[in-house]
DOVOKE-44612 format. One record per residue (C-alpha): x, y, z. Coordinates in nm, 4 decimals. Each point is the difference from the previous one (the first is absolute). Layout:
% DOVOKE-44612
> X,Y,Z
...
//
This chain:
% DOVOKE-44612
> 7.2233,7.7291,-1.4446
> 0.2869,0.0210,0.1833
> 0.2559,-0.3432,-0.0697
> 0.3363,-0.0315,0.2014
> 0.2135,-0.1422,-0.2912
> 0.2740,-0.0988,0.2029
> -0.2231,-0.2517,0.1146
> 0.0354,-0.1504,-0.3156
> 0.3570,-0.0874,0.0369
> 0.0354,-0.3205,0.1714
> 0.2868,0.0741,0.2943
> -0.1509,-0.2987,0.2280
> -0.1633,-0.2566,-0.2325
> -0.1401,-0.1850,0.3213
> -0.2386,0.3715,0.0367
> -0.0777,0.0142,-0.3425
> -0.1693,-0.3614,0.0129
> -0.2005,0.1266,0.2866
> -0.0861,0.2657,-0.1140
> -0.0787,-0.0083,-0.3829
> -0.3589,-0.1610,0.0272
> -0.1399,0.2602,0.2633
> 0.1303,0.2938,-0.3053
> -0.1215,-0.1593,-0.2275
> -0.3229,-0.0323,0.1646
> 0.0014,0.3704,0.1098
> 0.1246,0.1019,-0.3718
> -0.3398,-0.2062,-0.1032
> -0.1691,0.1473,0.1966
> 0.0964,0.3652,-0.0904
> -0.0410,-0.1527,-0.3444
> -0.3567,-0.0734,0.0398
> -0.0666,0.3568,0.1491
> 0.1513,0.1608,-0.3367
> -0.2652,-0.2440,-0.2138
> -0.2591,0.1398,0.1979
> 0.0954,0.3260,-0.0311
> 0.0299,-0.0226,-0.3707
> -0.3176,-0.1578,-0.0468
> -0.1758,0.2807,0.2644
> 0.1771,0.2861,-0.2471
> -0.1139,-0.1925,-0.3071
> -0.3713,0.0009,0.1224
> 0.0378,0.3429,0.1163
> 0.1133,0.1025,-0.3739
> -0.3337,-0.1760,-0.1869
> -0.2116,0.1894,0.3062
> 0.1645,0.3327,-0.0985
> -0.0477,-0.0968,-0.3683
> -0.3380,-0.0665,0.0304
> -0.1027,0.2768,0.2073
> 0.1414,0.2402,-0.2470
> -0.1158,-0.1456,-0.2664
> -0.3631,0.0422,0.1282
> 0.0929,0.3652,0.1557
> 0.0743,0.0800,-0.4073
> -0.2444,-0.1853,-0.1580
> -0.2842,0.1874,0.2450
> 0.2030,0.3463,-0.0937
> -0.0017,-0.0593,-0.4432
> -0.4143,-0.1186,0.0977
> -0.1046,0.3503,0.0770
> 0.1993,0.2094,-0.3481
> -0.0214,-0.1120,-0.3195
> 0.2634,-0.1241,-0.0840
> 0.0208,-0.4091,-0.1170
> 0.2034,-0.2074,0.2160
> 0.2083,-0.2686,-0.1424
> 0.2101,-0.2565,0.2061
> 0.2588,0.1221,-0.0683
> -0.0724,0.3448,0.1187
> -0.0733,-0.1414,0.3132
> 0.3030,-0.2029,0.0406
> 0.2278,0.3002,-0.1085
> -0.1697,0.2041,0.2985
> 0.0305,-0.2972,0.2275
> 0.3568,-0.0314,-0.0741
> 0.0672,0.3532,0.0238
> -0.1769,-0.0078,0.3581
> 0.2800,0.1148,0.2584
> -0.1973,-0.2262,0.2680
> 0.0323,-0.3033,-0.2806
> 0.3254,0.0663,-0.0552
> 0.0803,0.0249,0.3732
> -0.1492,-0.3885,0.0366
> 0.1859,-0.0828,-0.2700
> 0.3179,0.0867,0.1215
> -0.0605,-0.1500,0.3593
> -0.1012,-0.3129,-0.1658
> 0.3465,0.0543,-0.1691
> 0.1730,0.0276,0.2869
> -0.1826,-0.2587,0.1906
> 0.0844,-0.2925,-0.2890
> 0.4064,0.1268,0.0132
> -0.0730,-0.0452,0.3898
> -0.1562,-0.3510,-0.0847
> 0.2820,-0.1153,-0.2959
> 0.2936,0.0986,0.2593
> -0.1331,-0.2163,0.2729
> -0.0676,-0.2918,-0.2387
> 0.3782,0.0498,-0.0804
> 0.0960,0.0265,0.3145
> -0.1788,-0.3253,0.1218
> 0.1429,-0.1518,-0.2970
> 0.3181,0.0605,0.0615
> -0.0159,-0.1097,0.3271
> -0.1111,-0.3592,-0.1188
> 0.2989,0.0288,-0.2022
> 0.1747,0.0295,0.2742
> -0.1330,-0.2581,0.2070
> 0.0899,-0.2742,-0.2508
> 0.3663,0.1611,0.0204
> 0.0460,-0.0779,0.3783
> -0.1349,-0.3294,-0.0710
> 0.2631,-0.0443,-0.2767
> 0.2639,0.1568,0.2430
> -0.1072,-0.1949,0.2956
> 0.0092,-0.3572,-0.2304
> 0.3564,0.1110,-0.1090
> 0.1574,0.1126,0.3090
> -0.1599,-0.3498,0.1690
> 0.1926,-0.1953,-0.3026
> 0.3343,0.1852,0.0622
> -0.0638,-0.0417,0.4074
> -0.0626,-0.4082,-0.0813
> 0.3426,0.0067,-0.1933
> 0.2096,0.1801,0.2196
> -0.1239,-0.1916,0.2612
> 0.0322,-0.3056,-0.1517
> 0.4070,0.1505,-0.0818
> 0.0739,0.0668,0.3600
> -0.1497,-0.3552,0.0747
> 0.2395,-0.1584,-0.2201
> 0.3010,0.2298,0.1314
> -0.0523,-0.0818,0.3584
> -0.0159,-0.3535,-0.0865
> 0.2754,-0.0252,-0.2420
> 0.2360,0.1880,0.3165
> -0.1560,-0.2631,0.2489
> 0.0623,-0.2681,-0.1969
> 0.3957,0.1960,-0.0486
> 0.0659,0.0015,0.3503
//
């Protein structure tokens, strides 16, 4: 995912209003990608675990041998292809977490403009209403 953080920084607060719902809605969006990619790993994981579970049980059926579950789940584990789905569903749930972070943050940051714009409207209203008085206070001087 590539971000520009300086972005972030607000330089023209008029831009940042405009522009904080569409990334948000694009962060969402790559947010919603991530879950689905987590959830495809995830499934992808249980498929591998089953298939090699079945792979070993059909193996221990033809010696003599007496197969235990946990024998089986010590081979599955030990499975380089398990253990490769298991570490892309790894990866894919960091992927996920991040972006759920990400989009958080961005919400977080949302409510800050709001905060900012309701503050910087306040401190417009009373230096507005200070000049107002100052003009009229020299009219009424001269």
């Amino acid at each position: 995912i590539v971000w520009p953080l300086g972005l972030l920084l607000p330089k023209n607060i008029s831009v940042e209003y405009t522009t904080q719902a569409s990334r948000l809605a694009y962060l969402g969006m790559l947010l919603a990608k991530a879950e689905v990619a987590y959830e495809e790993a995830k499934a992808a994981k249980e498929k591998t675990y089953a298939e090699t579970d079945l792979a070993i049980r059909e193996d221990y059926q033809t010696g003599q041998v007496k197969l235990t579950e946990g024998t089986v789940k010590a081979e599955v584990l030990s499975d380089k292809s398990y253990q490769l789905a298991e570490r892309k569903e790894r990866e894919a749930l960091l992927d996920f977490k991040l972006m759920r972070a990400i989009v958080d943050a961005m919400k977080q940051r949302g409510d800050m403009l709001i905060s900012l714009g309701a503050t910087l409207r306040q401190e417009y209203d009373v230096t507005e209403l200070k000049l107002l008085e100052t003009r009229e206070k020299l009219r009424r001087q001269r």
